[in-house]
N, C-alpha and C positions, 0 to 999 in steps of 0.2 A: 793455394791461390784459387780464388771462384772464377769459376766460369768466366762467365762475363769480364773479369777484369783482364783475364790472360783476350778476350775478345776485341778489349778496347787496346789491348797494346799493340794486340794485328793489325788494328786497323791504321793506329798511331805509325806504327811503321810502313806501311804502306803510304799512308800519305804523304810522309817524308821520305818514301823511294828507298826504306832502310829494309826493305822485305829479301829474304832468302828467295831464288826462284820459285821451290816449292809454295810457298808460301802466297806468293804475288798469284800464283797461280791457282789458287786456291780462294784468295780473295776474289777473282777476278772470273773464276766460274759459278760461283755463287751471284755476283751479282751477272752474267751473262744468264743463270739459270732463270733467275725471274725478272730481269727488264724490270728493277720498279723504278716508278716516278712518283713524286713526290702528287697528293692530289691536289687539285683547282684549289688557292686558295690557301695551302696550307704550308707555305712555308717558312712560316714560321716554326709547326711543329717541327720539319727538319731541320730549325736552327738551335731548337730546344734539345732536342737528341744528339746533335751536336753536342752542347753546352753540359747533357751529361754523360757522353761519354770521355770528350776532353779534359773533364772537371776530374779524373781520377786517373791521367797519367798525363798530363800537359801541364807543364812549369807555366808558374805567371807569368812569366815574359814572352810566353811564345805567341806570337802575335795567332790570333784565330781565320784561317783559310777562308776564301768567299769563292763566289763563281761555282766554278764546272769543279773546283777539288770541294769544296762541299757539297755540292749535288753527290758525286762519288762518294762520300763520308757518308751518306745519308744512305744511299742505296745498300751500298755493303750492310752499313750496321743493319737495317732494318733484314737484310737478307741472311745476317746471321741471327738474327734472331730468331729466325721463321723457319731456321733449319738444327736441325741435332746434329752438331761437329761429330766426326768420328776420326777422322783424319789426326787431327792437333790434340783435341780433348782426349781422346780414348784412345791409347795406344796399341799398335796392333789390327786395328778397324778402319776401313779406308771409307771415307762417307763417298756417295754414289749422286752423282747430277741427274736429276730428272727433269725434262723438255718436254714442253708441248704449245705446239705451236696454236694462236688463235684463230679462233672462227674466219675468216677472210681476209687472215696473214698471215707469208710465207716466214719463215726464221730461216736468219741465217747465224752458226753457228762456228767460231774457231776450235777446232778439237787438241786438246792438248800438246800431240805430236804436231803442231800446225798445218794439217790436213784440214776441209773447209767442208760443213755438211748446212745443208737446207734442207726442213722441214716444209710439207707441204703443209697446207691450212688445213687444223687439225687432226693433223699427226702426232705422237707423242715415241720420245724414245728415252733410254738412260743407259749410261756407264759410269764406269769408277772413276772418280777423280783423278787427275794425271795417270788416267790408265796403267795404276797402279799393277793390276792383274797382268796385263797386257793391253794392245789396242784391239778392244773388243765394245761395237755397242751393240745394244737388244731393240730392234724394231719392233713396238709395244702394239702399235697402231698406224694406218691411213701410209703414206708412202716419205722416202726420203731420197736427195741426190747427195753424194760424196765427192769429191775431190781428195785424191789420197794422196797423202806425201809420202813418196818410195824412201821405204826403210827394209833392205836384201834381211836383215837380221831380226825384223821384227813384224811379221805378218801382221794386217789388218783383217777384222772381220767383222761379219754384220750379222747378226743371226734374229729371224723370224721365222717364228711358232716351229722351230722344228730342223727349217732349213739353215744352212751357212752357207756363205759369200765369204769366200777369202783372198786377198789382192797383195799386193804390194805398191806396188803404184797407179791408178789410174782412178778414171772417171766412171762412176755407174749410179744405177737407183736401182731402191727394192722397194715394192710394193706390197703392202700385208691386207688381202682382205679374204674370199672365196677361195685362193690360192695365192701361190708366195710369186712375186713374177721378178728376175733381175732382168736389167737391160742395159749392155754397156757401150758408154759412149766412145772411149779412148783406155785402152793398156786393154788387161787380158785377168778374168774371175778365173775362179773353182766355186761351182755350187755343189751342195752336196745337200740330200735331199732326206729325210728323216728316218727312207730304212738304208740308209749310205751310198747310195749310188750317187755318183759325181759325174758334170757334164764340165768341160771348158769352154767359156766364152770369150768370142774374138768383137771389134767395134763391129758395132750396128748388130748385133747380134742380143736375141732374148729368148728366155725360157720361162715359161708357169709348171709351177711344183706344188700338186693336190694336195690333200692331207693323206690319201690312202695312194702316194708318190710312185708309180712306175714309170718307166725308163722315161725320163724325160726329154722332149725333143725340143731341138734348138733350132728355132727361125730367124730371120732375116727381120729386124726389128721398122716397123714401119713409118713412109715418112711423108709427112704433110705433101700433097699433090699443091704444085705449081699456083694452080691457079686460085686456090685458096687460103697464100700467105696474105693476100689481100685483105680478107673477111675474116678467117678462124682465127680466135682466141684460145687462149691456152690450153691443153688438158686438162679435165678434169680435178681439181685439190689443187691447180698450181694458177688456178685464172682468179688469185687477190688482186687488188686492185692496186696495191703498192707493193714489189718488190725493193726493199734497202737494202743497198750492194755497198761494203766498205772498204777500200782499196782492192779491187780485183782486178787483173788482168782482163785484157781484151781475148785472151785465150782462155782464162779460166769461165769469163761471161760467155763467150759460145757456147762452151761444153754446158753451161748452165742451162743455155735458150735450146738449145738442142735437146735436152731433157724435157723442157717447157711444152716446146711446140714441134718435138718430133718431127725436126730437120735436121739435115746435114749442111755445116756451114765451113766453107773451105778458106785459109788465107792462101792470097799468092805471094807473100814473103812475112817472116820470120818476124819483121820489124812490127808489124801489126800484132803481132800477138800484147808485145810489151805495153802496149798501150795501159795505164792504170786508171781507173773509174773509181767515183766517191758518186751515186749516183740513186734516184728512187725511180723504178720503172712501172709501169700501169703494164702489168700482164692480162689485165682485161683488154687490153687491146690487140689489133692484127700485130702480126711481128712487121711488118713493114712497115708500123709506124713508130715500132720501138727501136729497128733500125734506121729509120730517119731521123730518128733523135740522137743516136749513137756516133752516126758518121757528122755530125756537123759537131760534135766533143773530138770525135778522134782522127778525124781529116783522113777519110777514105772513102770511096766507093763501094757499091755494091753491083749486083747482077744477080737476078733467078732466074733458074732453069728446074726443069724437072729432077735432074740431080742432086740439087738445094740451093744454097747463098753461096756466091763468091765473093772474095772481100778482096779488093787490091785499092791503091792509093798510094800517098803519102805517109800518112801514119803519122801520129803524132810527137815520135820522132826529131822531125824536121821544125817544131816550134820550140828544141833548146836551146 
């Protein structure tokens, strides 16, 4: 069987929802890997490319998909094309995702394990496919935030130029330039630094790890003063001007904005975390005005103090 046609029947099955896990999963990181869209103008080509990949595993009777399942037919194929399978085609050989986020856009990424990772603007990272190896990714470049999903049996890790981050479950970012810096927001690392010495980190807590790495020391990781959640804009790599957030919690978006603009942001009950968002943020702006945007979606309050954001209200909750 060629190539390409064992290609068209992945995709065949996928659009008909007959894909193995593996499989869907695989389709669906390729096209997460490069976002493509179809360009201005041409979509007819992607109806063409349709018309030959269905013309070699699609019965004449099967009616031809339109909408949002051919924009998907279009994307994958083109992004199988632009990639060397190793996974399906080549037995034995696990092809590898390679990320990188653009110029004055932040990515946000589903990791296999369903862990949740963001790229800062122009940052670039890659790992094995359904973290075949294990959950292991390589920060290549520029900085990343994680969301981990606790898995006791299968450690997470992040490894730049030298250093490892290893978790199991929680919230942190690693930063790769001068030196390697973790800083965690929620749960508890291990870094371990390139001639092996290892520090543990607790929230709010970060470390910078040289290339020529002694004992490394852990401070108190820093946080936007009071009176300039008004005015300051994001950190550095992470002030794009459009953050697209998809279905994420109201707890997962703190731990995110908290990474953004280096605050601590507290709820006073449980019910607000749940809140769910489909949402695009202007991280070039102050956080108080992406919080103002926030609370009139998710029906709560805020408060600053020099300790950070407090979040109480209703919650969204109360509007089922």
């Amino acid at each position: 069987m060629k190539k390409f046609d064992h290609i068209a029947q992945l995709l065949q099955k996928y659009a008909e929802g007959e894909c193995s896990p593996e499989e869907k999963a695989i389709v669906e990181q390729w096209y997460e890997s490069l976002r493509l869209k179809a360009p201005a103008g041409e979509t007819s080509g992607g109806d063409a490319l349709w018309e030959r990949i269905a013309g070699r595993t699609q019965p004449a009777e099967t009616v031809r998909p339109s909408g949002k399942v051919r924009r998907i037919w279009w994307a994958a194929a083109a992004a199988v094309a632009m990639l060397v399978t190793a996974a399906l085609f080549y037995p034995g050989r696990e092809s590898v995702v390679r990320l990188t986020a653009a110029a004055g856009k932040i990515h946000q990424v589903s990791l296999p394990d369903g862990s949740r990772m963001w790229l800062s603007a122009g940052s670039s990272v890659h790992y094995e496919a359904n973290f075949a190896g294990g959950r292991r990714v390589e920060l290549e470049s520029g900085e990343a935030f994680f969301d981990v999903a606790r898995d006791d049996a299968r450690p997470f890790t992040v490894d730049a130029n030298g250093t490892r981050t290893l978790v199991l479950g929680t919230a942190f970012r690693v930063s790769l330039g001068a030196t390697v810096e973790v800083a965690v927001v929620s749960g508890k690392v291990k870094v371990t630094a390139p001639d092996k010495k290892s520090v543990t980190l607790l929230p709010r807590e970060t470390v910078a790890i040289s290339a020529q790495a002694t004992i490394p020391e852990v401070k108190a990781a820093p946080l936007l003063p009071a009176e300039k959640l008004n005015t300051a804009p994001a950190r550095t790599g992470w002030e794009a001007q459009h953050l697209d957030l998809d279905d994420v919690s109201m707890g997962e978006l703190a731990q995110l904005l908290e990474n953004v603009y280096n605050v601590h942001i507290r709820f006073a009950g449980a019910h607000l975390r749940d809140c769910r968002n489909t949402i695009s943020i202007d991280t070039g702006r102050p956080l108080t005005e992406v919080l103002d945007k926030l609370k009139l979606i998710n029906h709560f309050e805020y408060t600053i103090t020099n300790e950070g954001v407090s979040i109480d209200g209703a919650g969204c909750g109360t509007m089922n």
